[in-house]
KEGUDREN-741870 format. One record per residue (C-alpha): x, y, z; residue number from 1. Coordinates in nm, 3 decimals. Layout:
// KEGUDREN-741870
VEXKOL; X; Y; Z; NUM
...
***
This chain:
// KEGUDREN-741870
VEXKOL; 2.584; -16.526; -6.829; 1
VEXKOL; 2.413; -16.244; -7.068; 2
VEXKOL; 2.487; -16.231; -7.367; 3
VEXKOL; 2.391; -15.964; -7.632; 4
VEXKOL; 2.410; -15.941; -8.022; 5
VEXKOL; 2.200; -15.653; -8.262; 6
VEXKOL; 2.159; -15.631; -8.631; 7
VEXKOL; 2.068; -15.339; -8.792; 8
VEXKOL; 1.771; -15.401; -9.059; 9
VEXKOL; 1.970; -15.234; -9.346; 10
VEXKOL; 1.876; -15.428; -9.658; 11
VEXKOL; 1.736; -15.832; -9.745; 12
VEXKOL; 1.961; -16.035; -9.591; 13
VEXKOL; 2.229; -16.230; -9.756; 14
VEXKOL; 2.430; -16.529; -9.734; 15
VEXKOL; 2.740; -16.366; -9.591; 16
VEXKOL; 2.489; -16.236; -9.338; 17
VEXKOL; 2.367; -16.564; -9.279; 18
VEXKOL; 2.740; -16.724; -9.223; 19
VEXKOL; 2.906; -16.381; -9.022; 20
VEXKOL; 2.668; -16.290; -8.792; 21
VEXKOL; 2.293; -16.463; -8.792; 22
VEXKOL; 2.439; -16.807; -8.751; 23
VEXKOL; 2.659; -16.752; -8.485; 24
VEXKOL; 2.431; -16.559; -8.313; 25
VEXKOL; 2.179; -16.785; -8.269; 26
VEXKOL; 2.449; -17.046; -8.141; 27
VEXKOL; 2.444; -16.814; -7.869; 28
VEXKOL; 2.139; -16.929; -7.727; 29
VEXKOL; 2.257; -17.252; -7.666; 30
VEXKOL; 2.567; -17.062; -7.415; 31
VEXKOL; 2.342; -16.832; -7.177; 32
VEXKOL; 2.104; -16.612; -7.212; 33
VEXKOL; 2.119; -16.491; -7.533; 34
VEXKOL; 1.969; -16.116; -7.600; 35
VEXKOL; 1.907; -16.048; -7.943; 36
VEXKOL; 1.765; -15.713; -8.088; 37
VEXKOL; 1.677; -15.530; -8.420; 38
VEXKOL; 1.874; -15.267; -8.424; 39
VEXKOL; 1.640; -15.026; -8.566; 40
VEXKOL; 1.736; -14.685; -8.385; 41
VEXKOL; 2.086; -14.737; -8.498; 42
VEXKOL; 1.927; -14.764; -8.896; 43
VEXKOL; 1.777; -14.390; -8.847; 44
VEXKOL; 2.130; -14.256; -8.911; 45
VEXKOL; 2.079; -14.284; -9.312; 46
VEXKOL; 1.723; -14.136; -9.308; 47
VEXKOL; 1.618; -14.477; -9.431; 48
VEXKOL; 1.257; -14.413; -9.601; 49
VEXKOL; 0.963; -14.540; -9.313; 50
VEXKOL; 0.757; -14.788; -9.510; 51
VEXKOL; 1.098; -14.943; -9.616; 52
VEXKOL; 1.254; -14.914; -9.229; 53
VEXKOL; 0.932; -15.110; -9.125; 54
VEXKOL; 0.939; -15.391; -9.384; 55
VEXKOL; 1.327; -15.427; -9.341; 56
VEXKOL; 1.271; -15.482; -8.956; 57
VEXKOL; 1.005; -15.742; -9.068; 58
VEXKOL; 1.252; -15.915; -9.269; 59
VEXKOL; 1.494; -15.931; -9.034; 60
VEXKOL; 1.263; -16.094; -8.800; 61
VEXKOL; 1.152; -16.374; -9.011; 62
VEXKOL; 1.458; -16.428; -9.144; 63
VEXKOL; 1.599; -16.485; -8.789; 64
VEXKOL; 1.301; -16.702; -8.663; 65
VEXKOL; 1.296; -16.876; -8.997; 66
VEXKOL; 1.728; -17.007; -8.960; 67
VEXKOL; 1.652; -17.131; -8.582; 68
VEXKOL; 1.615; -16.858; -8.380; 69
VEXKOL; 1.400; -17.005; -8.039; 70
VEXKOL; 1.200; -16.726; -7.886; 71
VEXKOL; 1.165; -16.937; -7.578; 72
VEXKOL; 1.557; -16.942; -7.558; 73
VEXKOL; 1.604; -16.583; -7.695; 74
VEXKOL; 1.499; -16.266; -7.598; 75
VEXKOL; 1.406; -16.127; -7.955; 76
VEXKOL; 1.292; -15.782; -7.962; 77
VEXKOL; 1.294; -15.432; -8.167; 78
VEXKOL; 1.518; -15.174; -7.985; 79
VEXKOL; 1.287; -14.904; -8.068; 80
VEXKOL; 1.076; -15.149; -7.810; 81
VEXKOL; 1.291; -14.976; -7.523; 82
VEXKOL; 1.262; -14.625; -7.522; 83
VEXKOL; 1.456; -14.624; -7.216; 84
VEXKOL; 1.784; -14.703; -7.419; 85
VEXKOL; 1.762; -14.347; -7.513; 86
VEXKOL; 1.680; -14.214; -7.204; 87
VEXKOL; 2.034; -14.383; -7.066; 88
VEXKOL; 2.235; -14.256; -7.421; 89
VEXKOL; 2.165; -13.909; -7.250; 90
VEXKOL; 2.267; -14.029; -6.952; 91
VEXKOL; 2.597; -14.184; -7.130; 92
VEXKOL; 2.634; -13.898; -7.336; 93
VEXKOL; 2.666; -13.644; -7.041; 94
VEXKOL; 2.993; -13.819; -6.934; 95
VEXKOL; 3.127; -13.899; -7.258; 96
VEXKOL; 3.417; -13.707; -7.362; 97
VEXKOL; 3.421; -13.527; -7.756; 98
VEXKOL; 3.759; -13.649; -7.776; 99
VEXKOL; 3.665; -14.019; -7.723; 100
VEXKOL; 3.427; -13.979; -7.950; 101
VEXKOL; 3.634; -13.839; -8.236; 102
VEXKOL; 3.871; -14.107; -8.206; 103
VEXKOL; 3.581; -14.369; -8.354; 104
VEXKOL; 3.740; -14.540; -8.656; 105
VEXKOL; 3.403; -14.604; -8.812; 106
VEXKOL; 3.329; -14.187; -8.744; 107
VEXKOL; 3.668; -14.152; -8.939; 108
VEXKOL; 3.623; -14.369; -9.248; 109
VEXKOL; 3.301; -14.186; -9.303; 110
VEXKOL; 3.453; -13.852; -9.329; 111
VEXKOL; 3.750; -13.973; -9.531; 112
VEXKOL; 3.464; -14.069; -9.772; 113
VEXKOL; 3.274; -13.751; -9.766; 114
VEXKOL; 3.014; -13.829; -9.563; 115
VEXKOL; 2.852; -13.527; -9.386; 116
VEXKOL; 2.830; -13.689; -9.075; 117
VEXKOL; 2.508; -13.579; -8.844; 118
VEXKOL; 2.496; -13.600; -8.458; 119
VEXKOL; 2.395; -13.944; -8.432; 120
VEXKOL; 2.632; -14.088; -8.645; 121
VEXKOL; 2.879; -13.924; -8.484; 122
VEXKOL; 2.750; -14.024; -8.143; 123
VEXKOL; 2.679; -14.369; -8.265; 124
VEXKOL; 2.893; -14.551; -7.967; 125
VEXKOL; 2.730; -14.394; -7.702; 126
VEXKOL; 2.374; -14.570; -7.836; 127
VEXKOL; 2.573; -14.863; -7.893; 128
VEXKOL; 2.705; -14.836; -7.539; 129
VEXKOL; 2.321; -14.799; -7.398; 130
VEXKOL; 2.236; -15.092; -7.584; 131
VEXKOL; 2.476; -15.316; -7.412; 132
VEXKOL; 2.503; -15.145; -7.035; 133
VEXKOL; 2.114; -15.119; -6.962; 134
VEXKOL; 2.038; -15.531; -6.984; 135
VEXKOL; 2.362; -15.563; -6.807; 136
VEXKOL; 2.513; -15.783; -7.045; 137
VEXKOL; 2.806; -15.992; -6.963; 138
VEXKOL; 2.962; -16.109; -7.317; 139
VEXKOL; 2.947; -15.905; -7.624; 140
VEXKOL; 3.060; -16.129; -7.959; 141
VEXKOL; 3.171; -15.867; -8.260; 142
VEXKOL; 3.329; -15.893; -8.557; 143
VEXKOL; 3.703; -15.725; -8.565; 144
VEXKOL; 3.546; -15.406; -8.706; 145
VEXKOL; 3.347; -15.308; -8.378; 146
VEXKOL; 3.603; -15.431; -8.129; 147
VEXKOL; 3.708; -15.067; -8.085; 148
VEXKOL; 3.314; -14.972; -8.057; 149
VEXKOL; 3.336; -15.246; -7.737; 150
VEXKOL; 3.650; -15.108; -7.602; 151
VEXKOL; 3.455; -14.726; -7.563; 152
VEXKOL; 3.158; -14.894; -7.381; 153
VEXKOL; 3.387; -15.045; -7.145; 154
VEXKOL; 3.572; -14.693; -7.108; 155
VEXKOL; 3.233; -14.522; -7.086; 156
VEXKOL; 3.101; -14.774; -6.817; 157
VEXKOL; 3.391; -14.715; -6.615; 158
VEXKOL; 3.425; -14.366; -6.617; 159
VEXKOL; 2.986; -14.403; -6.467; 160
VEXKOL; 3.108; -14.611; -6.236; 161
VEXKOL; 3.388; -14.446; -6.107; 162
VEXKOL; 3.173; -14.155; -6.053; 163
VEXKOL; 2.838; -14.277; -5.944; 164
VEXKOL; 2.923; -14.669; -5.793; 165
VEXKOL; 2.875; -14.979; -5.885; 166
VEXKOL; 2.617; -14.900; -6.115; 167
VEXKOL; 2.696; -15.103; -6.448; 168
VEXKOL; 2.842; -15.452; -6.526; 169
VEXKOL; 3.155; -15.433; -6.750; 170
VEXKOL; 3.097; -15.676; -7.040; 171
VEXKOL; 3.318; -15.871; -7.186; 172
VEXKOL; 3.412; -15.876; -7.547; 173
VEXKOL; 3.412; -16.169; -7.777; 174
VEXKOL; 3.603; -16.122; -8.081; 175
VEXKOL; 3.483; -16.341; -8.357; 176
VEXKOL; 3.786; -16.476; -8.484; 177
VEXKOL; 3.628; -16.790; -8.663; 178
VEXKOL; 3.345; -16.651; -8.858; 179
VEXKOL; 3.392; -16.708; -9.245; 180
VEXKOL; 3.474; -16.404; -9.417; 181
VEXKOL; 3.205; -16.452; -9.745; 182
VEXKOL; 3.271; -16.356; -10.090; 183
VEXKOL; 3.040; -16.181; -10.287; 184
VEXKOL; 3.001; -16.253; -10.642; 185
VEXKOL; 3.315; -15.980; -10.718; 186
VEXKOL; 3.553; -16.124; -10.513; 187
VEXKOL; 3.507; -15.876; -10.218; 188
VEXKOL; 3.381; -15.918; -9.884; 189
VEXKOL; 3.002; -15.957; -9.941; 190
VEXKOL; 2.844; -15.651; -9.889; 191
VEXKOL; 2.558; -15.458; -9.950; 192
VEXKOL; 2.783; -15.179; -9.991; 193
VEXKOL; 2.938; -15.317; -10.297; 194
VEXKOL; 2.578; -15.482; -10.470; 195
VEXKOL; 2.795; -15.833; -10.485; 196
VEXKOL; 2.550; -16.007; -10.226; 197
VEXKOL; 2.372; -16.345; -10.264; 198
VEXKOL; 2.026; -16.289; -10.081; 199
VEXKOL; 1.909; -16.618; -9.914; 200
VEXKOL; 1.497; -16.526; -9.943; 201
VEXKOL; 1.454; -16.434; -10.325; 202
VEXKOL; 1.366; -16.676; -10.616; 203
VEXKOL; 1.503; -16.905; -10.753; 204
VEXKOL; 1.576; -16.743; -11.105; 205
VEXKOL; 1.685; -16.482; -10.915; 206
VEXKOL; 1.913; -16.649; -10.725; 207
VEXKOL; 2.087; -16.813; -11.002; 208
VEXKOL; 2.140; -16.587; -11.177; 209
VEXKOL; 2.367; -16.403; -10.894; 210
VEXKOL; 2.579; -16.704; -10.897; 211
VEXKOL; 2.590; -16.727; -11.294; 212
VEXKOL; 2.702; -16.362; -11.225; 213
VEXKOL; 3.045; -16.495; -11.028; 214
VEXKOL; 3.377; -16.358; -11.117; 215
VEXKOL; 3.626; -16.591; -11.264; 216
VEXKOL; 3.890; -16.630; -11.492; 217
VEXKOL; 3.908; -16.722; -11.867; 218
VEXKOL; 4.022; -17.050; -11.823; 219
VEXKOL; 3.831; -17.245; -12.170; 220
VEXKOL; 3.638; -17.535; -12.058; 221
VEXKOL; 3.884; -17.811; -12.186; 222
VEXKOL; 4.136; -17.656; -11.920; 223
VEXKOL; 4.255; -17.740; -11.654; 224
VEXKOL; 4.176; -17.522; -11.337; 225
VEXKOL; 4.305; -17.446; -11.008; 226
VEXKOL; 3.999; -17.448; -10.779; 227
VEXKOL; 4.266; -17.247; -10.460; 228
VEXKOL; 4.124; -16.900; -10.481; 229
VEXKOL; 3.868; -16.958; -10.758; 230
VEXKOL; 3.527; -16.738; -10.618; 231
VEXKOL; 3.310; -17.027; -10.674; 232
VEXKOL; 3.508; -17.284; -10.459; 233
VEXKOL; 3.489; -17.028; -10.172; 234
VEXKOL; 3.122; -17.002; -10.214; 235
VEXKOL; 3.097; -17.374; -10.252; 236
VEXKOL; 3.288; -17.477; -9.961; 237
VEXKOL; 3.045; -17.324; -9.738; 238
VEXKOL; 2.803; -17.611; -9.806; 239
VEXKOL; 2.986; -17.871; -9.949; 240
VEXKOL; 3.082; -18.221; -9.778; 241
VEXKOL; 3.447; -18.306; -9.726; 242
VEXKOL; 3.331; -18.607; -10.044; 243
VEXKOL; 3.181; -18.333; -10.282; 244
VEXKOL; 3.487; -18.086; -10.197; 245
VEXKOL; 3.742; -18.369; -10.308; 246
VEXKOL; 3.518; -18.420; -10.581; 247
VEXKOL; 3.476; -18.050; -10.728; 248
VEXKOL; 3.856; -18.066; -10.661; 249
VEXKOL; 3.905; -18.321; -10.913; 250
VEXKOL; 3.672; -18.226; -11.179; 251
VEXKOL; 3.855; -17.857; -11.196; 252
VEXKOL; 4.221; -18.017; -11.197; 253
VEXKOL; 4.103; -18.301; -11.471; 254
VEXKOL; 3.996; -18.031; -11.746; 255
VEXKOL; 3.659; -18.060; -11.958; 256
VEXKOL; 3.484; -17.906; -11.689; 257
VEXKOL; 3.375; -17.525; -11.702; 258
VEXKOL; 3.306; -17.265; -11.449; 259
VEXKOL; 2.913; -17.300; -11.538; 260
VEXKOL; 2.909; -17.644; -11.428; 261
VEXKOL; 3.048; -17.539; -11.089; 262
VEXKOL; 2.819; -17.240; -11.113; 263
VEXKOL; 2.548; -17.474; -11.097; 264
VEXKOL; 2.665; -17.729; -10.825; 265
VEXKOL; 2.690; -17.432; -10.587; 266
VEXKOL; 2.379; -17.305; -10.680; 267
VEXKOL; 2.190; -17.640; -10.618; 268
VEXKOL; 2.379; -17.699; -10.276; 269
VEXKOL; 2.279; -17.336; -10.201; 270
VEXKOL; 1.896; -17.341; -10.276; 271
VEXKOL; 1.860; -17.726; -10.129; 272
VEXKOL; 2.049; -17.582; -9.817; 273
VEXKOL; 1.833; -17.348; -9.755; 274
VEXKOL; 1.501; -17.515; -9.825; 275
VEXKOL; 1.433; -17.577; -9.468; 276
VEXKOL; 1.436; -17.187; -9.438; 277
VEXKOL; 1.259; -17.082; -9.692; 278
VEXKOL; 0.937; -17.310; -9.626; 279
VEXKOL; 1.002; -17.175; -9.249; 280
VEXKOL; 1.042; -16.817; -9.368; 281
VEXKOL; 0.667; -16.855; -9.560; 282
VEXKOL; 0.491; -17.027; -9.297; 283
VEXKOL; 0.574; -16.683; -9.087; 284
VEXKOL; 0.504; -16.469; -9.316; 285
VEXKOL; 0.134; -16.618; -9.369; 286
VEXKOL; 0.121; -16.538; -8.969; 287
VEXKOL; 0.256; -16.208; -8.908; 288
VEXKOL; 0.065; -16.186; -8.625; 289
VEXKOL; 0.276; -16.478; -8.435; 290
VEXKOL; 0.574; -16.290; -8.530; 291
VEXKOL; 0.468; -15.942; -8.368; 292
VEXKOL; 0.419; -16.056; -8.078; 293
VEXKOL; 0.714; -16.267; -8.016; 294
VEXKOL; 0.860; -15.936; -8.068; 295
VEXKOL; 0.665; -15.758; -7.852; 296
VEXKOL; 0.705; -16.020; -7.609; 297
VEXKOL; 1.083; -16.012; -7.614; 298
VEXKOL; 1.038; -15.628; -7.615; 299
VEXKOL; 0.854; -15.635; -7.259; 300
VEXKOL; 1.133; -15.914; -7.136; 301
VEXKOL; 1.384; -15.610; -7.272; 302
VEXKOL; 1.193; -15.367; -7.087; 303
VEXKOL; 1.173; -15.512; -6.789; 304
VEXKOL; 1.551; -15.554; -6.742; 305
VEXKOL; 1.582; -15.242; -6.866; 306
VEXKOL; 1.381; -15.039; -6.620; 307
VEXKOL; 1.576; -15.228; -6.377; 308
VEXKOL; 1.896; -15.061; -6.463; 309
VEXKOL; 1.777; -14.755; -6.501; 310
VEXKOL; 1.619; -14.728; -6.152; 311
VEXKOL; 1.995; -14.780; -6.053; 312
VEXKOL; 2.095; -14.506; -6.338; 313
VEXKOL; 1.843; -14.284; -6.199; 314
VEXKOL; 1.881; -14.282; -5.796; 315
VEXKOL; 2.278; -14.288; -5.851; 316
VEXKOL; 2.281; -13.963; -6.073; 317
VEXKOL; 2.051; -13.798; -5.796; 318
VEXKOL; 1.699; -13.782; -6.016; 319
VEXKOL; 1.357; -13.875; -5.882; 320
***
């Protein structure tokens, strides 16, 4: 079984990053053979500046590699890698109905919000489609937001197949039902979006003081609190023991026991969670070279499969 996952490089990576989709996508290495790219194409739709595109790709990569990711289990590569993605989003594109295409919640949202949408964005499925049909992936894990993304690649594959054979498998989609939902220091869904993210590779002063930054009430320290639905707990429970939960627990519903305490409990569980990564995350970064070409390695793995589906594409739409 294939199975494929992307990330687009859009900004340091943060915890609820780390919890929502990195984790659980390098599980997938240990269920079949995972596919895992840098979705770096897909970035290009904001104009992102270059020398910040490039170093955001890098990050991404060691940030993967640093929290597990096994090149020898994973094929790890840059989509820009495998220029024959775009060569099959033409391809796609040519029997890809406008309506379809308008019907894109995502494409929606960003109107409703004033975007001025350009081409790509607005074509952004069919790229997304590309990326899954040419390595003739099986299983496709998403969160809830980009099941209907999913849903059009299996309409556009069948439509190509209905027309030109047996030319595509049909994947499969996963819906991630489990994945924690993270809290950023507001109360929202973590975000970049909303500037309420935790990053897991900054310092340490830095780093506390995001989680000093936590919403909470105005409970006085002498109160009592309720820890259900306090920001912190939500935070903490992500790395917390089923002992240190019941103790937390205890100390908020006994009084004399303020929300800068817990502040500080979360943030030492955080940065001693993540020490493994970080002394990981600077070994690779002292050998860039190592890094490059496990993605250049995964990106000739990519291409490989690749040009095998397009070979198909090609004969079966009557070109050379």
């Amino acid at each position: 079984m294939r199975i494929l996952s992307g990330i687009q490089p859009s900004g340091v990576p943060h915890i609820g990053n780390y919890f929502g989709m990195m984790l659980p996508a390098i599980e997938l290495q240990e269920q079949g053979e995972a596919y895992l790219f840098i979705a770096d194409y897909h970035s290009l739709t904001t104009s992102p500046d270059p020398e910040l595109l490039r170093q955001r790709v890098m990050d991404v990569a060691l940030d993967f590699m640093a929290c597990g990711l096994d090149p020898v289990k994973t094929v790890f590569f840059r989509q820009s890698d495998v220029p024959q993605v775009t060569e099959l989003t033409w391809m796609l594109s040519c029997q890809t109905t406008v309506g379809l295409l308008e019907r894109a919640h995502s494409y929606k949202d960003k109107l409703a919000k004033g975007f001025v949408p350009n081409n790509a964005l607005f074509s952004y499925p069919v790229l997304m489609a590309a990326d899954i049909l040419i390595y003739q992936s099986n299983l496709v894990p998403v969160g809830k937001d980009q099941k209907q993304h999913l849903e059009m690649t299996r309409d556009i594959a069948m439509r190509f197949n209905r027309i030109y054979g047996d030319v595509f498998a049909i994947p499969e989609v996963q819906i991630k039902e489990n994945v924690a939902v993270v809290p950023g220091i507001d109360g929202q869904k973590m975000s970049k979006s909303y500037a309420n993210t935790i990053p897991i590779s900054d310092g340490k002063k830095a780093i506390r003081k995001k989680i000093m930054s936590i919403v909470t009430d105005c409970k006085e320290l002498e109160e009592p609190k309720e820890p259900e639905g306090c920001n912190v707990i939500k935070l903490y429970k992500l790395f917390a023991t089923e002992t240190q939960m019941n103790d937390i627990y205890a100390k908020y519903r006994g009084g004399n026991y303020g929300y800068g305490h817990a502040k500080q409990e979360l943030f030492e569980l955080l940065w001693e969670y993540f020490a493994p990564f970080r002394e990981k995350r600077e070994a690779l970064a002292a050998n860039l070279d190592y890094v490059n070409q496990v993605l250049a390695d995964g990106g000739a793995k990519a291409r490989e499969q690749a040009e095998l589906t397009m070979g198909k594409v090609r004969r079966a739409v009557g070109l050379r």
